[in-house]
C-alpha positions as CSV (number, residue, x, y, z in Angstrom):
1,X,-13.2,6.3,-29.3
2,X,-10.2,3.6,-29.2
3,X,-10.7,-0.2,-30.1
4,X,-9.3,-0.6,-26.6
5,X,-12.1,1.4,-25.2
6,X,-14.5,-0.1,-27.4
7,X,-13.5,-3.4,-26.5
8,X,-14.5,-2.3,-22.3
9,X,-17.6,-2.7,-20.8
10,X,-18.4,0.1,-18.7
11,X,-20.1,-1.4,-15.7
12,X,-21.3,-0.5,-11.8
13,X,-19.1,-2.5,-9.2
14,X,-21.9,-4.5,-7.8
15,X,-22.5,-5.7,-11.6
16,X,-19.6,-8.0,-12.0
17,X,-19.6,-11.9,-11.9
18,X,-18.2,-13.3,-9.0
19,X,-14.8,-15.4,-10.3
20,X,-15.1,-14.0,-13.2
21,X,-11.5,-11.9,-13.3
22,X,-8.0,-13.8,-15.0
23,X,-5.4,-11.9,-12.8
24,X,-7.3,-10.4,-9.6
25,X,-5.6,-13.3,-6.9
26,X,-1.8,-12.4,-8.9
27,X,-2.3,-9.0,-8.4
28,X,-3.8,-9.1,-4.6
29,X,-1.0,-11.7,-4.2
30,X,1.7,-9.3,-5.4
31,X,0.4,-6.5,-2.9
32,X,0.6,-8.5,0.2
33,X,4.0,-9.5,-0.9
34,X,5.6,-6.0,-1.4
35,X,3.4,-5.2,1.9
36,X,4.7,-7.7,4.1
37,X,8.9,-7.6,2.2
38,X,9.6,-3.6,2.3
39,X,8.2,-3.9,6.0
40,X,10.6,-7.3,6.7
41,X,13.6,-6.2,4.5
42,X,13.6,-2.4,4.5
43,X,12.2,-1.3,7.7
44,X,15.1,-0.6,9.9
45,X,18.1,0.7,7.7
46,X,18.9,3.5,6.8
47,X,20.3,4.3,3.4
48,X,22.4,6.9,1.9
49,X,22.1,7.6,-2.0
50,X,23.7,10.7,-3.4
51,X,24.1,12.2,-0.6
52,X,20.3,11.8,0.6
53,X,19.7,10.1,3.9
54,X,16.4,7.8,3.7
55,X,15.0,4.6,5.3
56,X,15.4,2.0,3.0
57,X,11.9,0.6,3.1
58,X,10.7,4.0,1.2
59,X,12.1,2.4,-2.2
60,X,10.0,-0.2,-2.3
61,X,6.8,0.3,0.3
62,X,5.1,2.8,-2.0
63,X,4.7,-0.1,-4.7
64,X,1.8,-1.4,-2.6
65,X,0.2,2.1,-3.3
66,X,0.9,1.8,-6.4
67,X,-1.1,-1.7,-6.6
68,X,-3.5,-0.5,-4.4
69,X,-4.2,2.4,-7.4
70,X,-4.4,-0.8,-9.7
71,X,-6.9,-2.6,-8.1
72,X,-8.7,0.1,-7.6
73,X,-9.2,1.4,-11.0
74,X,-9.0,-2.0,-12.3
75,X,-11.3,-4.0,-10.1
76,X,-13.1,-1.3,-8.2
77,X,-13.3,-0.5,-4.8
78,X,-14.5,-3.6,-2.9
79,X,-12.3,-6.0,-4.5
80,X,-9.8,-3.6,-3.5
81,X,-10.9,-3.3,0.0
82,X,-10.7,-6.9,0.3
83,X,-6.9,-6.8,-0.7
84,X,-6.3,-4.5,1.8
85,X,-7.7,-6.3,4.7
86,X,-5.7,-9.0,3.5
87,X,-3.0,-7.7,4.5
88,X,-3.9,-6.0,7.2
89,X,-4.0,-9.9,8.6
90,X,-1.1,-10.7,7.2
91,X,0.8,-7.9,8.8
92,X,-0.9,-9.3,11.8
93,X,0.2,-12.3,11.8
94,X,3.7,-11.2,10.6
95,X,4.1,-9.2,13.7
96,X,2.8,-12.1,16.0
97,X,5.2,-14.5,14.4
98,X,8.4,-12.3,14.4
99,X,7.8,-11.7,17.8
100,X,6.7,-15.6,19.1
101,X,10.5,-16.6,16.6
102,X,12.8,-13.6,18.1
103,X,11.6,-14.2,22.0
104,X,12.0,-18.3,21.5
105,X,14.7,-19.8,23.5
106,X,17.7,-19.9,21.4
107,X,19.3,-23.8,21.1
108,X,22.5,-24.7,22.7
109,X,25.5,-23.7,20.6
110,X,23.6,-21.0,18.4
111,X,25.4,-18.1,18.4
112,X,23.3,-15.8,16.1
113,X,20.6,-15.0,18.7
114,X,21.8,-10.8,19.0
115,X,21.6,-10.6,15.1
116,X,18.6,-12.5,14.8
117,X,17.1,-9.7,17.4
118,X,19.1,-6.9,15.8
119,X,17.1,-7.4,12.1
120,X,14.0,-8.8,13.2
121,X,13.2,-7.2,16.6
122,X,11.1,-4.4,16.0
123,X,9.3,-3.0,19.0
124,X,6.3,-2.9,19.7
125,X,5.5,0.9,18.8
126,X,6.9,0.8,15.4
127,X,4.8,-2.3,14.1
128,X,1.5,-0.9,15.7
129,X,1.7,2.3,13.9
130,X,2.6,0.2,10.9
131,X,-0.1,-1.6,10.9
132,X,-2.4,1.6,11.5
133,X,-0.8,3.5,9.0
134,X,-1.2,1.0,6.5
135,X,-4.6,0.6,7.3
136,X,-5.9,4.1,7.3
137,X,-3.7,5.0,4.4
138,X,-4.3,2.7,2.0
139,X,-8.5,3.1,2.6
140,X,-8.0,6.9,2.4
141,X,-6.4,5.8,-1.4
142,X,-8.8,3.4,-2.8
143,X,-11.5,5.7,-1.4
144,X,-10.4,9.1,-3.2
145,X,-9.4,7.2,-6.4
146,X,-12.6,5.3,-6.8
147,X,-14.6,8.7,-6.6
148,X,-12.2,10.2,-8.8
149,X,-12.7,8.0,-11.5
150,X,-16.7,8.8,-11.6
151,X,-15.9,12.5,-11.3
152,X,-13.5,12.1,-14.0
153,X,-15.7,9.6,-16.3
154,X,-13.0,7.5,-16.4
155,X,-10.8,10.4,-18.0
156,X,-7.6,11.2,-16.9
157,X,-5.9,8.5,-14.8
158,X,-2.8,10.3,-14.2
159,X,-5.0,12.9,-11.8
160,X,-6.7,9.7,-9.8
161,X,-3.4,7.8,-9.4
162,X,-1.0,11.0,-7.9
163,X,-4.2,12.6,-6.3
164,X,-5.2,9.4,-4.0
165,X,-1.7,8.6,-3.4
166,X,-0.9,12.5,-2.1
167,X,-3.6,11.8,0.2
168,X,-3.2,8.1,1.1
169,X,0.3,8.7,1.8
170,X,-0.2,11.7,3.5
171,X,-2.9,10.2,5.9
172,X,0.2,6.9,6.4
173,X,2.4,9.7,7.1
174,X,0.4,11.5,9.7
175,X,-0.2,8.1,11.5
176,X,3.0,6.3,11.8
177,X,5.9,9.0,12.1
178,X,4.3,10.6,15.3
179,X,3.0,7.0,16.7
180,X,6.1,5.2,16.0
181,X,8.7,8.4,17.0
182,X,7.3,10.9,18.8
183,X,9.1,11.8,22.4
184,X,11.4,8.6,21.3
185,X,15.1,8.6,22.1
186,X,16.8,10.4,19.8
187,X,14.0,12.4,18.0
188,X,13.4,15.8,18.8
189,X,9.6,16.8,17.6
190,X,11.3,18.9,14.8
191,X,13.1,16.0,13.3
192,X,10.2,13.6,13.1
193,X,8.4,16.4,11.4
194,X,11.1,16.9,8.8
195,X,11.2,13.0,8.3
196,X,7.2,13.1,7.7
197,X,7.4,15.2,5.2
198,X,10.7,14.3,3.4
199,X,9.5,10.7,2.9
200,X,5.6,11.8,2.0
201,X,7.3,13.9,-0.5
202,X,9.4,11.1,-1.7
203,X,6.9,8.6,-1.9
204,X,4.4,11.0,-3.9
205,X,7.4,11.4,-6.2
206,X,7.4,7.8,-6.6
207,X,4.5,7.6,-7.9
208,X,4.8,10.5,-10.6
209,X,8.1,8.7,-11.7
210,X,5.9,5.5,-12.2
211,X,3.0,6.8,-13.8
212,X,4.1,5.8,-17.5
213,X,4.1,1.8,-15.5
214,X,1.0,2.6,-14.1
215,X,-0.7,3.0,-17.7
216,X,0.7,-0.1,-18.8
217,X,-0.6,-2.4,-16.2
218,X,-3.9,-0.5,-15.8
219,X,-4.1,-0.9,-20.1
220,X,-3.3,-4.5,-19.7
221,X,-5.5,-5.5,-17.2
222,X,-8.3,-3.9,-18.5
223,X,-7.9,-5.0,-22.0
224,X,-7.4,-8.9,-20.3
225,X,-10.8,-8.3,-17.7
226,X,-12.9,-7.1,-20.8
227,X,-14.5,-4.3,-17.9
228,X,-14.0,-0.8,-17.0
229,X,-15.5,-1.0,-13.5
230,X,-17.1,2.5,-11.7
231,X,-17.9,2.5,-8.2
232,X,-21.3,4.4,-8.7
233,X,-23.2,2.6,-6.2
234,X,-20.4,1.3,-3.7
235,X,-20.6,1.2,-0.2
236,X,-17.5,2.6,1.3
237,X,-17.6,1.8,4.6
238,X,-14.2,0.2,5.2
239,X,-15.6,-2.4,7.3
240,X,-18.0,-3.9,4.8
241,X,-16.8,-7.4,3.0
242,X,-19.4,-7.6,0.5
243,X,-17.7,-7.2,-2.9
């Protein structure tokens, strides 16, 4: 045994003090802030590197997985659950206000109303199957990595971190390609498959590249908490707001 793991206390989710965590509100802070920017920022444009076509969004939207692994294994599954709901509301609230702010009466004498529109105008289609995406997929990753880690014993993050995210991402994908592009103008059914799958394949790959960043945090946080928290006796019912 290490002096790191001998310095963790092994304990059931529902076992934890209440307030008792140093970096839980940075970390939940830090997801809803990648979650609402790549959405803001990277949605709409697409991006050629090396030749390979992509929305932009993809370089930095699977970061919130990637936290959403932290809290997970970190803070267990409720806390996490809380984080997500989070910003579900906040992707909420950022679709209301984007669309109150673009539809606003433009002032006499500002002339910036079509590019306003043109970077923030989203329709409605793309930000509900956003929002369901996000929902369903990051539930479908807490959810798998949380059992993992009791499977495992704790062993092994590597398998819980790519594992979840193949099938978080997977369940995003499934949701929001066909929701937000399927029978749309300009996509044939065969193209919005191909885009599926390229950027499911791309965000997975995003998280093998970040594993080695993954260990540090996760090491970090756990030697900082003082816990290594198992959800042994967790309710998972996504709807649930007891941590």
């Amino acid at each position: 045994m290490t002096d790191t793991e001998q310095r963790l206390r092994p304990v059931e989710a529902g076992a934890v003090e209440r307030g008792g965590f140093r970096y839980f509100d940075v970390v939940m802070a830090a997801f809803v802030a990648i979650l609402l920017l790549s959405n803001v920022i990277g949605a709409d444009k697409a991006a050629t590197l090396f030749g390979l076509k992509f929305g932009a969004g993809i370089l930095f939207f699977p970061l919130s997985y990637l936290l959403g692994d932290i809290l997970t294994e970190v803070y267990g599954y409720a806390r996490a659950r809380r984080c997500v709901w989070a910003g579900f509301a906040a992707m909420l609230f950022l679709a209301v206000m984007t669309w109150v702010v673009v539809h606003l009466p433009p002032a006499d004498g500002w002339g910036n109303q079509a590019a306003y529109e043109t970077v923030f105008g989203q329709t409605g289609r793309i930000v509900l199957a956003s929002i369901c995406a996000f929902w369903a997929g990051e539930f479908v990753n807490a959810f798998v990595l949380a059992r993992m880690k009791v499977w495992t014993k704790g062993k092994h993050l590597w398998t819980r971190t790519v594992s979840s995210t193949v099938f978080g991402q997977g369940v995003d994908s499934l949701i929001f390609y066909p929701l937000a592009f399927w029978d749309a103008p300009g996509f044939t059914h065969g193209l919005v498959l191909t885009i599926m799958v390229t950027n499911w394949a791309m965000k997975v790959g995003w998280e093998v590249l970040l594993t080695p960043v993954t260990y540090l945090v996760v090491g970090f946080l756990k030697r900082a908490e003082g816990v290594d928290i198992f959800d042994t006796d967790t309710d998972f019912s996504p709807f649930r707001a007891k941590v």
